[in-house]
N, C-alpha and C positions, 0 to 999 in steps of 0.2 A: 504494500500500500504506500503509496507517494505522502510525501509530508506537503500538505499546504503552505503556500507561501504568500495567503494571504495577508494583508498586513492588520493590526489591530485595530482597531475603532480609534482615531485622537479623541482623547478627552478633554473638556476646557470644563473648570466647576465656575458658575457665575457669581457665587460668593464668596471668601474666603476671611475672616479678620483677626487672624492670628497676629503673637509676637513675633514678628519674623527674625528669623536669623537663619545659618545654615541647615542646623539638626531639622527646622519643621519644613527649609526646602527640600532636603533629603526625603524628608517623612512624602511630600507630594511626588518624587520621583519617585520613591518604593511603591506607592501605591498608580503609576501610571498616569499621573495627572499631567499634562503635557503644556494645558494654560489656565490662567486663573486671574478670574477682578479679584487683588488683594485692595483691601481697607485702607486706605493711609490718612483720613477724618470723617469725625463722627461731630462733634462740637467746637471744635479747634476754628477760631478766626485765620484772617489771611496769613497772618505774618507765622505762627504755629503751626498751620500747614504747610508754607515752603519749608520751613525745616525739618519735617515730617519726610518729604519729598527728598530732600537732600539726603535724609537719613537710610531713602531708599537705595540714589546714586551710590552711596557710598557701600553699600550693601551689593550692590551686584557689581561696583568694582572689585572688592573683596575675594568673590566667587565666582569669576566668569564660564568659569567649568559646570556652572551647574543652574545659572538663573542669567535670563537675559529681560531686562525693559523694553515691553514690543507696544506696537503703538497702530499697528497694521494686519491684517491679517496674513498676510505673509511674512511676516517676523515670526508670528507663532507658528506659521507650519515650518517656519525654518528652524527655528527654535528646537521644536521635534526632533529633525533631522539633526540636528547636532549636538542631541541627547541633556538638552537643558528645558528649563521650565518657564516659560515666556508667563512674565505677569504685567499684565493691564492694572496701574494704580485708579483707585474710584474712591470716591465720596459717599458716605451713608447719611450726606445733609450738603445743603446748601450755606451750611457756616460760611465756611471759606470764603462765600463771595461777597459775603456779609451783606451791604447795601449796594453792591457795585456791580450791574451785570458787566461792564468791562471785564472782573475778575474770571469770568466764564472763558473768553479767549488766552488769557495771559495764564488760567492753569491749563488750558489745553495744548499751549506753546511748552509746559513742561512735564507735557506727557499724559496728562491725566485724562482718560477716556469715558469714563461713569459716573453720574452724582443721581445719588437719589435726591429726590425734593425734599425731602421732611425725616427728620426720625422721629417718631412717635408724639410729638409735640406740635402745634402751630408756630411756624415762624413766619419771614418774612413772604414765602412764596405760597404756602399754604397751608391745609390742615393735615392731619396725622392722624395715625390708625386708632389713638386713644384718647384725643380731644372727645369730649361729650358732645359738640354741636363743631361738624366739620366745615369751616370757612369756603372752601371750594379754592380754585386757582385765583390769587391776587391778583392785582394786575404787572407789582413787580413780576410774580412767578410766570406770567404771560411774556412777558421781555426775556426772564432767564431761560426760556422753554426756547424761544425765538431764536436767542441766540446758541442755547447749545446744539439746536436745529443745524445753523450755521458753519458751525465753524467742526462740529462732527464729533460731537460728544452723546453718550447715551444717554437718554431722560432714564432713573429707574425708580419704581413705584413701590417699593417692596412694604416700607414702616408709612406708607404716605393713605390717608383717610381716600375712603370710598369716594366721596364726593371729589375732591381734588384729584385723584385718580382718573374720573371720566372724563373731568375737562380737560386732563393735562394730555389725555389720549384723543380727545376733539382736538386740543389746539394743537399737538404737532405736526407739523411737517413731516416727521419721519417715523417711523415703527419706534415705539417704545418696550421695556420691560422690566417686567416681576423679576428680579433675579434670584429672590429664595423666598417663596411662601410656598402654600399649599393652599387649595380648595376649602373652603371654609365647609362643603360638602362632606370634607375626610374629618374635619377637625375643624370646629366653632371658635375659632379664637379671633381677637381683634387685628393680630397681623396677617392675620388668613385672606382670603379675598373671595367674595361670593361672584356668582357666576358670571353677573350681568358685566362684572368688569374682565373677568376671565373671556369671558366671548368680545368683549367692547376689543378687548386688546389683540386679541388673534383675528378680528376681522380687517386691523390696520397694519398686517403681517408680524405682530410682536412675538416676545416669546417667553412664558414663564418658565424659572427654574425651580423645581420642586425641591422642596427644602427640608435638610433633615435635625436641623435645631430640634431638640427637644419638646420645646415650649410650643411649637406649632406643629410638628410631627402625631403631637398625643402623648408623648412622657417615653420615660423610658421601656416601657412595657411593648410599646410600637413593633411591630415584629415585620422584619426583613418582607413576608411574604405580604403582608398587608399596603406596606406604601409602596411596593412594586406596583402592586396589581392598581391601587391608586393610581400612578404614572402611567399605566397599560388605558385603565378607564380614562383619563385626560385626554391621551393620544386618541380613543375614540369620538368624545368630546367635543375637543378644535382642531384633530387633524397631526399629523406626525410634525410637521414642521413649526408646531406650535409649543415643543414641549421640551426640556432639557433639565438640569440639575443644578440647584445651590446650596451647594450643602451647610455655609455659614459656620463653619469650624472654628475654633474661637483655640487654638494652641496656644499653650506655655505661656498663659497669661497666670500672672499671682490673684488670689480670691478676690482681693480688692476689689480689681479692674470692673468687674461686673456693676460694682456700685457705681464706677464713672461712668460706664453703658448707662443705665439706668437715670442717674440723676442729672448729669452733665454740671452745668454751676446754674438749673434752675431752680430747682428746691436743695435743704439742707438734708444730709443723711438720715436725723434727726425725725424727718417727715415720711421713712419710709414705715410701712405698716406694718414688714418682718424685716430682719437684714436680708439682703440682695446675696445670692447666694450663684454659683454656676451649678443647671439643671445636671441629673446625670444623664449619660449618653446613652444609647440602647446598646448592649453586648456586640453587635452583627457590626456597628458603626460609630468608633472612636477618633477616628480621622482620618486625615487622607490616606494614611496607607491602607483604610480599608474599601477603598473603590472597587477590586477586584468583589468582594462580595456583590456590593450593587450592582454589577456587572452580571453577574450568573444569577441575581434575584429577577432583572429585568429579564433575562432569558428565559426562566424559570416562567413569570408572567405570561410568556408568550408573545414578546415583541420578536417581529422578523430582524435578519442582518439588516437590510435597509433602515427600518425605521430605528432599531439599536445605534449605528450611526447617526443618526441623526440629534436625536436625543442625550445621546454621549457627549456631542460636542459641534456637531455640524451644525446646527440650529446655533449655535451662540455662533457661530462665525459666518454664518449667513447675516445676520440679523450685523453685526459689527463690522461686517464690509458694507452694506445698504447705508449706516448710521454715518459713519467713520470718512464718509467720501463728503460727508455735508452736503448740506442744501442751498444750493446756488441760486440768488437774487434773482 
C-alpha cells in the first residue's frame, strides 16, 4: 500500500491571548498551529500598545526559527513552508485608538490586522456583550469601521453587544468576524451570539470561529464529541465557508491576569462579586498542543476533507485576503 503524500490541512486559530514567549510558540508548533491572531491589547491606550507591539518585534527577533510577523496571507503560507508560526497581532478593543480614528491607519502601518470593537463594556464605538441596554454603532464607531474598511484591517465582533454587532455588519464595506464565540444555541451565555447575527454575518461572507474558552464552551464538562458535532451543525447552518476555530487560549498567564481581563481600570477589584478566577479547561483541550485532538473530533463529526480544510484554516485566510486588500475609495 502506497503512503499518501497528501499534505495536512494548514491550520490558522482566530484567537489566541496568551503570554507569549518561546515555550507557548513551541506549544502552537507541537500542536500544528501554522497561524494565529495573537492578542497584543485588550485596554491599553495608544502609547501602551506600541510598546506592546514592540515587545512583539523584539520577540520574533529573538526567534526567527520559529515565529514570523505576517501581515499577508502569503506570509502565512510561507511561514508554513519554512516550519515557523506566522502571527497576525489584533486588538480585543478599540483602546488603542482611543478618540482618534487616524490611530486605525498608523497601527495598521505597524502590523496590526484585527481589532474587535468592544470588550465587554461600552466604549467609544459601541456596546458590549454585557452592557444591560446595548448603544448600537456610535457614530465615532461608524468612522472606525470606515476606516479599518480602508486601509484592510478586520472588524471583529466576538465581546461586542448584539445590537452593535448588526450595525457594525450593515455598515461595513467588507466581511466581518466572530473570531471565538459559539452559538448561543450550544451554550446561552452573553459572549455567545444568537442566530440572527450568526446568519447577518455569513450572508456578508464573514466567518465565525468556534471557541473553546470554557466560559462559553459550557464549562469544563464540555466533551470533545459535543462541540465537534456543534461545529458539524454550524457548517450545516451557514455553509462550510462560514465556519473555522478560536480557540482563545489564555497560556502562562499568573492568576492575576484574569482580574485585568475582567476589570480593566473600570471598576475597582473590590466591586467584583467572587475573585476573578481562570475557568478550568476541558481534559481533551488544554492548549494549543492539543489541536490534533480537534482534528480527529471534527473527523469523528463527520466533516468531509474539503470542508475539514476549510474550517481548519482556509476560511480564516479566505476571509483575510478579501479584508487585508482594503476597500478602495
Amino acid at each position: 500500500m502506497g503512503t499518501s503524500t497528501t499534505e495536512p490541512p494548514l491550520v490558522v486559530d482566530g484567537l489566541q491571548i496568551n503570554n507569549w514567549d518561546r515555550g507557548v510558540l513551541e506549544r502552537l508548533r507541537t500542536g500544528g498551529v501554522h497561524g494565529v491572531n495573537a492578542t497584543c491589547a485588550v485596554w491599553e491606550g495608544t502609547a501602551e500598545t506600541v510598546r506592546a507591539i514592540g515587545d512583539w518585534y523584539s520577540l520574533a527577533a529573538e526567534n526567527p526559527d520559529l515565529v514570523v510577523l505576517a501581515g499577508t496571507v502569503e506570509e502565512v503560507r510561507q511561514a508554513r513552508a519554512d516550519g515557523r508560526v506566522a502571527v497576525l497581532l489584533g486588538f480585543q478593543n478599540t483602546s488603542p485608538f482611543e478618540d482618534d480614528y487616524r490611530m486605525v491607519e498608523v497601527f495598521h502601518r505597524l502590523g496590526v490586522r484585527v481589532a474587535q470593537l468592544t470588550y465587554n463594556i461600552q466604549n467609544l464605538v459601541g456596546g458590549a456583550c454585557y452592557d444591560p441596554r446595548d448603544s448600537g454603532l456610535t457614530r465615532f464607531g461608524g468612522f472606525v469601521v470606515e476606516e479599518m474598511n480602508r486601509v484592510g484591517m478586520l472588524v471583529d465582533l466576538s465581546h461586542v453587544g448584539n445590537r452593535t454587532s448588526r450595525d457594525a455588519i450593515e455598515a461595513s464595506a467588507a466581511p466581518v468576524a466572530i473570531t471565538h464565540a459559539n452559538p448561543t444555541w450550544f451554550f446561552d451565555h452573553p459572549r455567545n451570539k444568537p442566530a440572527d447575527v450568526i446568519k447577518a454575518l455569513a450572508a456578508r461572507g464573514g466567518v465565525i470561529g468556534c471557541c473553546l474558552y470554557p466560559n462559553v464552551l459550557g464549562g469544563e464538562r464540555t466533551t470533545r464529541t459535543e462541540f465537534c458535532r456543534m461545529v458539524a451543525a454550524l457548517v450545516e447552518e451557514i455553509g462550510p465557508e462560514h465556519v473555522a476555530i478560536g480557540s482563545d487560549c489564555t497560556c502562562n498567564w499568573s492568576p492575576d491576569f484574569v482580574g485585568w481581563l475582567r476589570n480593566g481600570r473600570w471598576r475597582p477589584p473590590a466591586a467584583n462579586e467572587v475573585r476573578p478566577e481562570w475557568p478550568k479547561w476541558p481534559s481533551w483541550f488544554s492548549g494549543p498542543e492539543d489541536f490534533p485532538a480537534v482534528v480527529d473530533g471534527l473527523m469523528a463529526a463527520g466533516l468531509d476533507e474539503a470542508t475539514m480544510t476549510l474550517v481548519l484554516g482556509e476560511n480564516w485566510l479566505r476571509l483575510f485576503g478579501e479584508v487585508f486588500a482594503g476597500v478602495k475609495a
